[in-house]
C-alpha positions as CSV (number, residue, x, y, z in Angstrom):
1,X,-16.1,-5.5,33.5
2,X,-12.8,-7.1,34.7
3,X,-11.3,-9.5,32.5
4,X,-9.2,-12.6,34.3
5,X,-6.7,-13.8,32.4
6,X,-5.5,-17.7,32.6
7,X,-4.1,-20.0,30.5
8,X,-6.4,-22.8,29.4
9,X,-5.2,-26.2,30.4
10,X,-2.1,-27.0,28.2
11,X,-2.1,-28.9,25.6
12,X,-0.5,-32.8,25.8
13,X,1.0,-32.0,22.6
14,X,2.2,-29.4,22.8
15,X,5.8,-29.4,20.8
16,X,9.0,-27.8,21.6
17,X,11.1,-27.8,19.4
18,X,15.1,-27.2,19.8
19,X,17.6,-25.6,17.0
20,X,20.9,-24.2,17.6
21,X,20.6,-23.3,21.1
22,X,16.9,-21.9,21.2
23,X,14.1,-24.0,22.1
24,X,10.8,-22.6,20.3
25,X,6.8,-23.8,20.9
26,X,4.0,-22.3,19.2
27,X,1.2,-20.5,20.7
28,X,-2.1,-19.6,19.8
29,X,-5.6,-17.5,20.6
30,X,-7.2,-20.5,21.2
31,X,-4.9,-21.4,24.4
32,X,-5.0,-18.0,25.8
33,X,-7.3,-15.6,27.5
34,X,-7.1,-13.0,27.0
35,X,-4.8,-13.3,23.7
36,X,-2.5,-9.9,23.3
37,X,-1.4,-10.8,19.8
38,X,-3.0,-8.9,16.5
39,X,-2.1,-12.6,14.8
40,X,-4.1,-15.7,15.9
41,X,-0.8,-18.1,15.9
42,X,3.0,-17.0,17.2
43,X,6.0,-19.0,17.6
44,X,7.8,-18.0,20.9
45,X,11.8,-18.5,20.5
46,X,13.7,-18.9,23.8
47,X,17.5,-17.8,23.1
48,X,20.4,-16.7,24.5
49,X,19.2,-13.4,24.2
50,X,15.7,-14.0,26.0
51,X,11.9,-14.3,24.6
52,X,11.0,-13.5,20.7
53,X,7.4,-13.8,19.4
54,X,7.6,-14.2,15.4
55,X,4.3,-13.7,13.8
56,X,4.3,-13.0,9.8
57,X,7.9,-14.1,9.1
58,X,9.1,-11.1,11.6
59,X,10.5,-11.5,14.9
60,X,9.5,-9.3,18.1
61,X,10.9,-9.1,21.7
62,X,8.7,-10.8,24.0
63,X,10.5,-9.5,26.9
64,X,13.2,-6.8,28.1
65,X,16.3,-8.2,27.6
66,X,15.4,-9.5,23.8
67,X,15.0,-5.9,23.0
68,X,18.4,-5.4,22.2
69,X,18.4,-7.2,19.4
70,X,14.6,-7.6,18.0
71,X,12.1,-5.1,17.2
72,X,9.6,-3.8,19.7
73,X,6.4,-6.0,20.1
74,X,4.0,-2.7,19.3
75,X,3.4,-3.4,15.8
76,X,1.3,-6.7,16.5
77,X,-0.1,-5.8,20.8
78,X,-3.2,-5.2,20.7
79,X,-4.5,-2.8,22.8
80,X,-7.0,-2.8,26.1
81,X,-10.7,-2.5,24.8
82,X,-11.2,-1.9,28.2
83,X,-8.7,0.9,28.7
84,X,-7.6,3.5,26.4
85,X,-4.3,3.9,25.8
86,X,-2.8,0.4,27.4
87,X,-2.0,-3.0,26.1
88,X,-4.0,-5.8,26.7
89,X,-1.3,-7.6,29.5
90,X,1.2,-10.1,28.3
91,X,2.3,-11.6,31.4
92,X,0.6,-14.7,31.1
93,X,2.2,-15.2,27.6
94,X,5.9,-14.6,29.1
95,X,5.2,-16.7,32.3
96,X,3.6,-19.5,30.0
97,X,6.4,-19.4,28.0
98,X,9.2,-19.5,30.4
99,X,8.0,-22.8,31.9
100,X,7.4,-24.5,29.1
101,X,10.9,-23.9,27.2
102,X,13.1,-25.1,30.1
């Protein structure tokens, strides 16, 4: 069985929220489909450095260029039940993400 993946219709209140030079919005399993996170609720961070998921008071790189500063995303992406040995795809997430912290 093929799983699509979307976004559900956004919230209206959704909240972002802006500290310091990084805009943040929190994101959770039930927005998302399908959801790659281990956690049910992450806050994304957009910095200067690029995209960080923080789930349980630890902060994860969301996309390449945040990696050289936060830890890999491995410890809380789940993987495929469909696949073996492959994440379930977090493109959605990052694409989501990127238009909503402009």
């Amino acid at each position: 069985m093929v799983q699509r993946e979307y976004v559900k219709t956004p919230k209206k209140d959704v909240t972002v929220s802006k500290s310091l030079g990084e805009l943040s919005v929190m994101a959770s399993k039930a927005d998302f489909h399908p959801w790659p996170f281990k956690v049910n609720k992450v806050k994304i961070i957009k910095n200067k450095v690029g995209l960080v998921v923080v789930a349980n008071n630890k902060s994860y790189a969301l996309n390449g260029s945040a990696l050289k500063k936060y830890a890999e995303i491995n410890e809380i992406w789940l993987n495929n039940p469909n696949i073996p040995k492959i994440k379930i795809r977090i493109g959605h997430i990052i694409d989501w993400a990127l238009a909503t912290l402009k």
